[in-house]
PLY file of the C-alpha trace (Angstrom):
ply
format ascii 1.0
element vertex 415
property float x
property float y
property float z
element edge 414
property int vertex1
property int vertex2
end_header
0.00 0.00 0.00
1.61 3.52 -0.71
2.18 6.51 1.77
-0.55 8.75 1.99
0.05 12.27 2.32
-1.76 14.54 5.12
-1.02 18.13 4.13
-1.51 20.34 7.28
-1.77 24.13 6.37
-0.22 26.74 8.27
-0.87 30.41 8.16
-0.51 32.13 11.58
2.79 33.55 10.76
3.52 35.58 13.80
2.19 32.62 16.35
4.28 29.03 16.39
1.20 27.65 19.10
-0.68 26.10 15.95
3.00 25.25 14.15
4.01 23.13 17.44
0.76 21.52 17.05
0.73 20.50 13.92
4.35 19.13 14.38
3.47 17.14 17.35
0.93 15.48 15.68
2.81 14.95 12.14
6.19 13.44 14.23
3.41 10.55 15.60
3.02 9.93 12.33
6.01 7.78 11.13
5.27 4.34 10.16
1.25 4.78 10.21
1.10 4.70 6.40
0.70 8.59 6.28
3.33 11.00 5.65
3.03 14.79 6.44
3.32 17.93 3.83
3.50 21.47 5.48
2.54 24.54 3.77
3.64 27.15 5.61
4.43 31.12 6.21
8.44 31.86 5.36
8.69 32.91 8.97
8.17 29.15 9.75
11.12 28.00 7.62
13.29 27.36 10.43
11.56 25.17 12.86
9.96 22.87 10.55
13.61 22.55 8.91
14.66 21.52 12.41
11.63 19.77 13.09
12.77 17.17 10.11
9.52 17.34 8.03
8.51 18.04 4.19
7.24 21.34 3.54
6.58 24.26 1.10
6.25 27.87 1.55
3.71 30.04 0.77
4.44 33.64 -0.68
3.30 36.29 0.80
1.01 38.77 -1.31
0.68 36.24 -4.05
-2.50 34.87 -4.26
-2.75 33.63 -7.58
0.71 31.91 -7.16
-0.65 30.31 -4.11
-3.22 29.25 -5.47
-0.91 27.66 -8.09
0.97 26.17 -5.53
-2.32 24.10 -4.12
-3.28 23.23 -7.46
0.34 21.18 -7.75
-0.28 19.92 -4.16
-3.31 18.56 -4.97
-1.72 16.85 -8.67
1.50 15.53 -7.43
0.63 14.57 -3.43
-2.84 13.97 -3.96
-3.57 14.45 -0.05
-5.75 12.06 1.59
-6.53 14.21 4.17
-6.17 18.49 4.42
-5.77 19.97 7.99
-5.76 23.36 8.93
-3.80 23.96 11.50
-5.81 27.31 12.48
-9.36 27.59 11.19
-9.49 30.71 12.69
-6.61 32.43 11.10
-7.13 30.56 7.59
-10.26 32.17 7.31
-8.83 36.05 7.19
-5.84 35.06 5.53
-6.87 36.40 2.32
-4.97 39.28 2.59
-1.52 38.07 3.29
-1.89 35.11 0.98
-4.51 35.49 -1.34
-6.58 31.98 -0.56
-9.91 31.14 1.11
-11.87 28.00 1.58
-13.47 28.35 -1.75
-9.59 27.27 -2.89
-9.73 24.36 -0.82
-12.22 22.88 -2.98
-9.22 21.92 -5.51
-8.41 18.63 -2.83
-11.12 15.78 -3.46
-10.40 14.57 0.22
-11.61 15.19 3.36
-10.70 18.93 4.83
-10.71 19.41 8.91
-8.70 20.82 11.32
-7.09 21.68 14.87
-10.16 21.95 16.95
-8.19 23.67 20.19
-10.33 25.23 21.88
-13.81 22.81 21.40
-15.31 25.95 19.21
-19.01 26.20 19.45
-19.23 25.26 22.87
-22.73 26.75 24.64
-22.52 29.84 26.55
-18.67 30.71 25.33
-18.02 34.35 23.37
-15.00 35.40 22.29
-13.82 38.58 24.44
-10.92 40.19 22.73
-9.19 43.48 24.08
-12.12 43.37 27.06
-15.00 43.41 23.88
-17.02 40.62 22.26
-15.41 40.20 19.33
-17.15 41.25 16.13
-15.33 39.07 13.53
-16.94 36.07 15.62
-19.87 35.35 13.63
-17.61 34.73 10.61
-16.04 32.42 12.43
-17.71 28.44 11.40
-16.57 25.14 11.03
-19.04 24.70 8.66
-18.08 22.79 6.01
-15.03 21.10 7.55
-15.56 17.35 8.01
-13.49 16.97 11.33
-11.67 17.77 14.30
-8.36 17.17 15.47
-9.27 18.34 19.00
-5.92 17.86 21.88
-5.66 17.60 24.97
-4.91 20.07 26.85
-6.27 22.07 26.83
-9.49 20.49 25.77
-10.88 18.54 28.28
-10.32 14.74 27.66
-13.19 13.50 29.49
-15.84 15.12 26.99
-18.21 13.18 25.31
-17.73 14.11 21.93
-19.39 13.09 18.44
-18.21 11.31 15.29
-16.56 13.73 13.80
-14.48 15.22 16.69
-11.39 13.36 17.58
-9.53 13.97 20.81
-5.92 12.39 21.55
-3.03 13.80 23.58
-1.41 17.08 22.32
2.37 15.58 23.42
3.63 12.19 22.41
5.97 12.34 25.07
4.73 12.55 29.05
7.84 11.61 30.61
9.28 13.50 33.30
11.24 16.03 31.93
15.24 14.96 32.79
16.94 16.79 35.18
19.99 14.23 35.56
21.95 18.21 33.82
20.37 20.14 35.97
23.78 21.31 37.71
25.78 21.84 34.45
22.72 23.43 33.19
22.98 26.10 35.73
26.71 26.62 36.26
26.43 27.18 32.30
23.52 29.57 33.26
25.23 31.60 35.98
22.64 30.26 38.53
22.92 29.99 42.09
22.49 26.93 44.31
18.68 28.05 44.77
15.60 27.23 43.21
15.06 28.35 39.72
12.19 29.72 38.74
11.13 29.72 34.83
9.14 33.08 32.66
8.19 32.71 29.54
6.83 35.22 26.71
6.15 34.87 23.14
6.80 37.47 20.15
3.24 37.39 18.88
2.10 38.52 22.56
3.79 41.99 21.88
1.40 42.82 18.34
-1.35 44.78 19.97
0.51 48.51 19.04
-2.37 49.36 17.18
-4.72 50.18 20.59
-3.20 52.26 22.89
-5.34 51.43 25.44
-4.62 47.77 25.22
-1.03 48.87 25.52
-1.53 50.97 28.20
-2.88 47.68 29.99
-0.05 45.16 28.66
2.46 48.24 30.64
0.47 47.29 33.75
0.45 43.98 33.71
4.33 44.24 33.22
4.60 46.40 35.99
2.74 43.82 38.51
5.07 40.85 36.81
8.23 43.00 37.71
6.90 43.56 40.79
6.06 40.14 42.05
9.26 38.93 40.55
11.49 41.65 42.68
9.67 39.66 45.71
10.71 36.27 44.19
13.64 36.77 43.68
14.69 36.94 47.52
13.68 32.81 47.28
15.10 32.36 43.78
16.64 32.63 40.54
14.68 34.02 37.45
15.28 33.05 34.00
13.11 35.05 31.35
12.63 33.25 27.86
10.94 35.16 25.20
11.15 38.88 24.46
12.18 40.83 27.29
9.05 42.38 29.31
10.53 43.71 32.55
14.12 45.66 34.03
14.26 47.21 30.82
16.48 50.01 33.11
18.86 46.85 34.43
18.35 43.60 35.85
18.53 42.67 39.24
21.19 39.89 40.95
19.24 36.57 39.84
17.27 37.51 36.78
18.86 36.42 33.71
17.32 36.99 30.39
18.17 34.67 27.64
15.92 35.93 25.05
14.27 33.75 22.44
15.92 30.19 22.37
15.33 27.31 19.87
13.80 24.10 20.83
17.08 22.50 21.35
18.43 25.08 23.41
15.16 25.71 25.61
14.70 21.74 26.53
18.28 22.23 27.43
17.61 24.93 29.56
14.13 23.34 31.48
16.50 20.74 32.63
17.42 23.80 35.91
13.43 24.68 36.47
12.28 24.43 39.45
9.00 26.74 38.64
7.34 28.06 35.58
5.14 31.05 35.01
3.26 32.07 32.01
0.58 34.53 31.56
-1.19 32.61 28.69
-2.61 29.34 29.73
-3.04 28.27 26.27
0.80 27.88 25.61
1.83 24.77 24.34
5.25 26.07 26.59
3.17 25.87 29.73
1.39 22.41 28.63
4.48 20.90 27.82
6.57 21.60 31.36
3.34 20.82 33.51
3.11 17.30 32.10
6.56 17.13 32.19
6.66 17.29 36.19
7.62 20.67 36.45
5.08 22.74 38.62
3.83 25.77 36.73
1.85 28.80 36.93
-0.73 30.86 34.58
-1.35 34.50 35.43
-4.51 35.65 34.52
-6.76 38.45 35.53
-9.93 39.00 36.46
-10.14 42.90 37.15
-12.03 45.08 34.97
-11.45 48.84 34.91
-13.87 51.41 32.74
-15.03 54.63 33.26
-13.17 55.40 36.24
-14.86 51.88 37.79
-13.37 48.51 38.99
-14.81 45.80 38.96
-13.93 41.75 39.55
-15.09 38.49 37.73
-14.47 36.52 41.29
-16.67 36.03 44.03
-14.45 37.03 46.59
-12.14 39.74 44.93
-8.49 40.69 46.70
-7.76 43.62 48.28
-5.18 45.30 46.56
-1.79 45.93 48.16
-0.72 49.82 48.21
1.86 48.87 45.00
-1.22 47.28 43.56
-3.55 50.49 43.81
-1.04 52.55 42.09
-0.56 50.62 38.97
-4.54 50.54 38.53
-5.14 54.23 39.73
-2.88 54.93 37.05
-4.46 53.42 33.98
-7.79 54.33 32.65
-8.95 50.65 30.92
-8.19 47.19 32.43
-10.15 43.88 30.90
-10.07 39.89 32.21
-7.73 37.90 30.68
-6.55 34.26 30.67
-4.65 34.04 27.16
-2.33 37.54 27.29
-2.54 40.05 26.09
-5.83 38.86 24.04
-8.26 37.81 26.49
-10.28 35.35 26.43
-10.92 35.42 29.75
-14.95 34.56 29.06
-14.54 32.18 26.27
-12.17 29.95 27.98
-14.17 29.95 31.04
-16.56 26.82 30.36
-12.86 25.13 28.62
-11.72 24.96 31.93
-14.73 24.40 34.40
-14.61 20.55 34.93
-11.40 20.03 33.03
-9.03 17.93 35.19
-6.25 20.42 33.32
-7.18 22.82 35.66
-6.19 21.15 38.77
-2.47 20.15 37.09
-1.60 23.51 36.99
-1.77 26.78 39.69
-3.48 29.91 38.90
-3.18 33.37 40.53
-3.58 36.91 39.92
-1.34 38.97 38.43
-2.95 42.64 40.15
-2.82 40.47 43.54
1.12 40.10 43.66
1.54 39.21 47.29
-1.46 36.65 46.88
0.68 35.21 43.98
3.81 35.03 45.42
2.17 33.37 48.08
1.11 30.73 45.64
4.74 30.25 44.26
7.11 30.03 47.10
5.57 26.56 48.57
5.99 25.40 44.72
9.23 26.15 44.91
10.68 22.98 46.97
9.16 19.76 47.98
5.81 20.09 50.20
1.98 19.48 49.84
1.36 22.07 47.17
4.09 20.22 44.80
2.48 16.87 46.00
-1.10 18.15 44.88
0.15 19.06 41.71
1.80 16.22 41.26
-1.02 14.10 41.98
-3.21 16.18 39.62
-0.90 14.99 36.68
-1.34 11.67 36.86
-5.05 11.58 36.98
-4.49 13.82 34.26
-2.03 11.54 32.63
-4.45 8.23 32.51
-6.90 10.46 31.40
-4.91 11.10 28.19
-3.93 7.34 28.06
-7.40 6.40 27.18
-7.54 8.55 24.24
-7.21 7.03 20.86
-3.50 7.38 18.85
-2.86 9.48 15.84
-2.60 6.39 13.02
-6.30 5.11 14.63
-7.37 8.93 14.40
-5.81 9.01 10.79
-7.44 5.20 9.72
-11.18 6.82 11.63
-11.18 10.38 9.51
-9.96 8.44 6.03
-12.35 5.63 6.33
-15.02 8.32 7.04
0 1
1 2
2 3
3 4
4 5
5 6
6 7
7 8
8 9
9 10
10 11
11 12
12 13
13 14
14 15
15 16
16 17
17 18
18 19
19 20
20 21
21 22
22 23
23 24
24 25
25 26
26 27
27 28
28 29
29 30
30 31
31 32
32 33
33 34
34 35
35 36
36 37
37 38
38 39
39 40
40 41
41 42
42 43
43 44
44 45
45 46
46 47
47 48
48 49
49 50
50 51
51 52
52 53
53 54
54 55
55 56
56 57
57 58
58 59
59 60
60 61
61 62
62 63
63 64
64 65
65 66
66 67
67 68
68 69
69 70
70 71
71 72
72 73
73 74
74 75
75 76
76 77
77 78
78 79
79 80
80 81
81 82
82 83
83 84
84 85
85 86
86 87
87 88
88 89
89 90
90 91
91 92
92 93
93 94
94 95
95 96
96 97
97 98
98 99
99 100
100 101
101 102
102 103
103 104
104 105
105 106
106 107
107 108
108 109
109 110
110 111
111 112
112 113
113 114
114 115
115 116
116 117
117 118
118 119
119 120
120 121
121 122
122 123
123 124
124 125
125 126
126 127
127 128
128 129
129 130
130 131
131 132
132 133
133 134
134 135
135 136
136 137
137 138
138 139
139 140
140 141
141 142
142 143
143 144
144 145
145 146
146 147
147 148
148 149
149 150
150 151
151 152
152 153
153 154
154 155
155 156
156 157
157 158
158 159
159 160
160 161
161 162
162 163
163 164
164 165
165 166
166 167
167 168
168 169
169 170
170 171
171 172
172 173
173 174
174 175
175 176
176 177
177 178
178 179
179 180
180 181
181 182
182 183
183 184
184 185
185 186
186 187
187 188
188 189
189 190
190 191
191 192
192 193
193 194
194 195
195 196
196 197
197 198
198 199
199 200
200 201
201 202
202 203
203 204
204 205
205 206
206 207
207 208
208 209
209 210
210 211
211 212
212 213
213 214
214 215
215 216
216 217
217 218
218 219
219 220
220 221
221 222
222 223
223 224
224 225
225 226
226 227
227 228
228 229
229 230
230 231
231 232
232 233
233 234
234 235
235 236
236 237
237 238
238 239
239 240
240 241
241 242
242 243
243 244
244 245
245 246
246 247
247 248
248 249
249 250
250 251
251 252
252 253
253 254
254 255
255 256
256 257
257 258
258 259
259 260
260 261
261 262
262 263
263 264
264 265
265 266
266 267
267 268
268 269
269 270
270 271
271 272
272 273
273 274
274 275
275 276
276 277
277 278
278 279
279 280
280 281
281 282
282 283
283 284
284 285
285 286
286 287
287 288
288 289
289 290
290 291
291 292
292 293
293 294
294 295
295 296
296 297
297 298
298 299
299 300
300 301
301 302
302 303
303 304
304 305
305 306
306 307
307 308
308 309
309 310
310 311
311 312
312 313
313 314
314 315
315 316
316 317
317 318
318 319
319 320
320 321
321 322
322 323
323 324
324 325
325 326
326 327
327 328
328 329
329 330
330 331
331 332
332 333
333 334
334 335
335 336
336 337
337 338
338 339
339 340
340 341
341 342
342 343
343 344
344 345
345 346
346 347
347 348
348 349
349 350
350 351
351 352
352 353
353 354
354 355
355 356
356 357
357 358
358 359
359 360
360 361
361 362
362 363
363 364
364 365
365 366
366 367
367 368
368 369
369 370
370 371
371 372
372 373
373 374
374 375
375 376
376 377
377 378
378 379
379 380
380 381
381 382
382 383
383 384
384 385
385 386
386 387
387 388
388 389
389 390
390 391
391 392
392 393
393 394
394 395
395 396
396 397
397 398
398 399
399 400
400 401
401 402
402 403
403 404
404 405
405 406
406 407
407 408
408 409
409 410
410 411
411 412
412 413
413 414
């Protein structure tokens, strides 16, 4: 029987979320019969060169050359399946790269796609920038004939119909080694403390366009340098991503190390003790909890407008003095569980019930003291490490029950 090709579609080229993905899920595919195509931004080159799979490159601005381009997919692969790796984004990518879903119609094969956040879910709306979002009614999954739907940060105990497919978003859910972990940090510069992990992504610095959304992202940096001048009395910092704080110096124990490939960055988990992110939906933050390593999302839940607070949580914190400064001094604030977006509301019913939610810790980011409250007994062995730990393994068999990626393949072929 010959290899089939599955061509998976990228076009978020300022987010690598839906790119590591994709690439989790085409790795798992070796010796299933099915081999993986990628079709992808330029700014993607890179990592799916490293990641050791096919792909072509779309051109920017070029429609009818795209267009072209899928045309000679479709004659010399002849997918069996199309996936787009972000429904969301493929839809208003006309603009950079000319195509729609009208193109798609050029592959006589079934066309689905990365279901990651179970869309269509009752009650959810999409709050973007503290505002329902008025793009979301051209948002559909119409017409697509399934969903690849992982886990995290969908919930794998749903109940789900034909056409939706859950499985584990990480073939690997080993502890993550830490037999380096003191070469790791003499090569660091680290101290023999705990080591605490922050992470960032480039595409979480593109809101420039509002001002008052910036005005907000300043904020929340503020209460992140704040909390981490506190932590750093108990630990080491190490800052991965774009730099977001001590733009006027760093203090003893922070290091920034700036954006790191994948090879470098599994290196460098190898010294974490504790890791933070402000987006819950990273990939980053789904990947270290399963490994073993305790982790943190900041979200908020404050609202500012008009000269009015107001919280999302039943019993709302008391700001500290430091606290009632940075808010005083900002005219809009809005909930958010996915920064600098949102998404506070929409990811609300993702979460209620899902077993995720107990693998990880949550606290919030305009209640620093509360927070670092919640992160020093995660820094060392104890009962909060111990719950956490426990959480992952229920977690863990959880995901063990889920079907693999050539059954999920054989399923949505067959179909």
């Amino acid at each position: 029987m010959r290899t089939r090709t599955v061509l998976f579609i990228v076009t978020s080229f300022w987010a690598y979320g839906e790119l590591a993905i994709a690439t989790e899920f085409a790795k798992r595919m070796a010796g299933t019969g099915f081999r993986p195509l990628f079709l992808i931004p330029p700014t993607h080159r890179n990592l799916i060169a490293e990641a050791n799979l096919p792909f072509q490159v779309m051109i920017p601005g070029a429609g009818k050359l795209n267009r072209i381009q899928l045309h000679d997919i479709a004659h010399v692969h002849q997918p069996a399946l199309v996936v787009l790796a972000d429904f969301m984004n493929f839809d208003f990518c006309d603009r950079h790269y000319g195509l729609s879903r009208a193109d798609l119609a050029v592959f006589g094969c079934p066309v689905g796609t990365f279901d990651d956040f179970s869309w269509g879910r009752e009650g959810a709306w999409l709050d973007t920038y503290g505002f329902k979002a008025k793009y979301e009614g051209d948002i559909t999954l119409d017409g697509l004939s399934f969903r690849l739907r992982p886990c995290p940060l969908n919930n794998p105990l749903d109940e789900v119909p034909a056409d939706v497919h859950p499985y584990p978003l990480l073939e690997t859910m080993d502890d993550i080694p830490v037999a380096g972990r003191a070469e790791v940090k003499r090569e660091l510069g680290l101290r023999d403390r705990p080591v605490v992990l922050v992470t960032g992504a480039t595409w979480q610095r593109m809101h420039a366009a509002y001002p008052r959304v910036t005005a907000f992202v300043d904020a929340c940096h503020t209460m992140l340098e704040q909390l981490l001048v506190k932590l750093l009395a108990h630990a080491d910092v190490v800052a991965v991503g774009p730099q977001l704080v001590f733009h006027n110096g760093a203090p003893d124990g922070f290091h920034a190390l700036g954006p790191l490939p994948p090879e470098r960055f599994r290196r460098v988990i190898q010294a974490v003790d504790l890791h933070i992110s402000n987006n819950i939906v990273s990939v980053s933050l789904h990947r270290l909890a399963l490994g073993g390593i305790p982790s943190l999302a900041l979200m908020n839940s404050l609202h500012k407008r008009s000269g009015r607070l107001r919280w999302e949580v039943p019993d709302p914190p008391v700001l500290s003095a430091e606290a009632r400064r940075v808010v005083d001094g900002i005219d809009y604030l809005y909930p958010s569980r996915m920064f600098p977006v949102g998404w506070y509301q929409f990811l609300r019913s993702l979460l209620d019930g899902n077993p995720f939610s107990d693998v990880i810790a949550q606290a919030e980011m305009f209640d620093e003291e509360a927070a670092l409250a919640t992160i020093v007994p995660m820094l060392t062995d104890g009962p909060e490490r111990g719950r956490l730990a426990e959480a992952r393994e229920t977690y863990l068999a959880a995901l063990r029950k889920l079907p693999e990626v050539e059954t999920i393949l054989r399923r949505v072929t067959a179909s």
